[in-house]
C-alpha positions in Angstrom: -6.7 -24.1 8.1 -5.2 -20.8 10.3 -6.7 -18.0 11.0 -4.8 -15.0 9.6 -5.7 -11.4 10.8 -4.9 -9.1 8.4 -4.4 -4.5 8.9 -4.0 -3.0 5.9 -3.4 0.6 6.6 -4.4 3.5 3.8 -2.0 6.2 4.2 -3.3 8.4 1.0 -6.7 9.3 0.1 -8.3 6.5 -2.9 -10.0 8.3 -5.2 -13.9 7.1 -5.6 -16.7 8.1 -6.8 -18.6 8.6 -3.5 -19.9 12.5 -2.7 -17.6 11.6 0.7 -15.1 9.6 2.7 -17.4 8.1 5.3 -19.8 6.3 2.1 -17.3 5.7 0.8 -15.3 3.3 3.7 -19.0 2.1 4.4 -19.4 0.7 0.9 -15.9 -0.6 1.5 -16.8 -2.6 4.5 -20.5 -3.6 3.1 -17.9 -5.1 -0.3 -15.7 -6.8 2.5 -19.0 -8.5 4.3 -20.0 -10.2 0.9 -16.5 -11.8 0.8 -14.6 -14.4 2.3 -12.8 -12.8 5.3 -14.4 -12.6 9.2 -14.8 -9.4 11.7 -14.0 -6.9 8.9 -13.7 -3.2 10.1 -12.4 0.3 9.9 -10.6 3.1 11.7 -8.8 6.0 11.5 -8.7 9.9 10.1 -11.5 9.1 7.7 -11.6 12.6 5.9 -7.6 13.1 5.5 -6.2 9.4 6.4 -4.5 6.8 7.2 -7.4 4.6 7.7 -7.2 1.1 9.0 -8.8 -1.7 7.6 -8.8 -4.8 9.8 -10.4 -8.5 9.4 -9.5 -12.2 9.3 -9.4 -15.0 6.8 -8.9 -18.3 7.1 -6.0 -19.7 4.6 -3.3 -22.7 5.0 -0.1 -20.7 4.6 1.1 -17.3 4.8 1.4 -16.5 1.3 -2.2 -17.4 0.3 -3.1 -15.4 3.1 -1.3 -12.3 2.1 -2.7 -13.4 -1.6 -6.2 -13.8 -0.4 -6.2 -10.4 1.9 -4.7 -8.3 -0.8 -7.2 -9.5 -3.3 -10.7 -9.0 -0.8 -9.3 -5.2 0.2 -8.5 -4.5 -3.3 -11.4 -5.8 -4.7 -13.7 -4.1 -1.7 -12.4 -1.0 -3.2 -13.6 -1.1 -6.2 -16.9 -2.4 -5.5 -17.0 0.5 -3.9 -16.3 2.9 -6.8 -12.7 3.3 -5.9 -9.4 2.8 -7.8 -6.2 1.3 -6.4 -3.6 1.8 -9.4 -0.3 1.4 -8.4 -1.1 -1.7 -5.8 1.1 -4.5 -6.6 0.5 -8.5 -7.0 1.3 -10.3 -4.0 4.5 -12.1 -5.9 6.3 -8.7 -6.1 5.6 -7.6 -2.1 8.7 -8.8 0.5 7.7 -9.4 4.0 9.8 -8.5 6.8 9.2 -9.9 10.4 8.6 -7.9 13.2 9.9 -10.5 15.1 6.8 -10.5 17.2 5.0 -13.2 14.9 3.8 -10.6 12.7 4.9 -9.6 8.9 4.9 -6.4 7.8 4.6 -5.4 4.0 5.1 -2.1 2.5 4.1 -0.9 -0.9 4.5 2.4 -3.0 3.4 5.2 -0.6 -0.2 3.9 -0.3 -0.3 1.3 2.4 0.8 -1.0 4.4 -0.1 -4.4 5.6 0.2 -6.4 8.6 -0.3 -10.2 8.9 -0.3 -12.6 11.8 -1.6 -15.9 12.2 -4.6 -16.0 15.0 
């Protein structure tokens, strides 16, 4: 098993139903702490964005990785009352290397995501 840490970066606001942004990200991160990933957290221009979610998970290969770190964030969210339409499955996403050890992913205007083994 390696240990993956995974950014995923927010560049738009995700609708929710929380009165603000702050309860919002913290029902994010209490969603994250109930799943399988390590050291979640958060950072960033809460009110107007990008925010940064950060964490690690433990997985055997990169793809399951990028599978399983998609799937926690996205399902975080909507535990939390949000909505992520327009997020893709991890089949249609096409890394790119930074050539640092790192892979970057990009999808629709929304995010970002960063993964590197630990």
């Amino acid at each position: 098993m390696m240990n993956w840490l995974m950014t995923v970066t927010i560049s738009t606001l995700i609708q929710h139903e929380e009165s603000d942004q702050v309860s919002f990200y913290v029902r994010v991160m209490e969603a994250l702490e109930k799943l399988d990933v390590i050291d979640a957290d958060f950072c960033g221009d809460i009110e107007t964005g990008p925010v940064e979610i950060a964490f690690v998970l433990e997985d055997e290969e990169f793809k399951s990785a990028l599978d399983h770190g998609l799937t926690a964030v996205r399902t975080a969210i909507h535990d939390a009352g949000g909505s992520t339409s327009g997020w893709p499955n991890c089949d249609d996403l096409e890394p790119e290397s930074d050539g640092r050890g790192s892979w970057v992913v990009m999808f629709g205007g929304s995010g970002a995501k960063t993964l590197q083994s630990v």
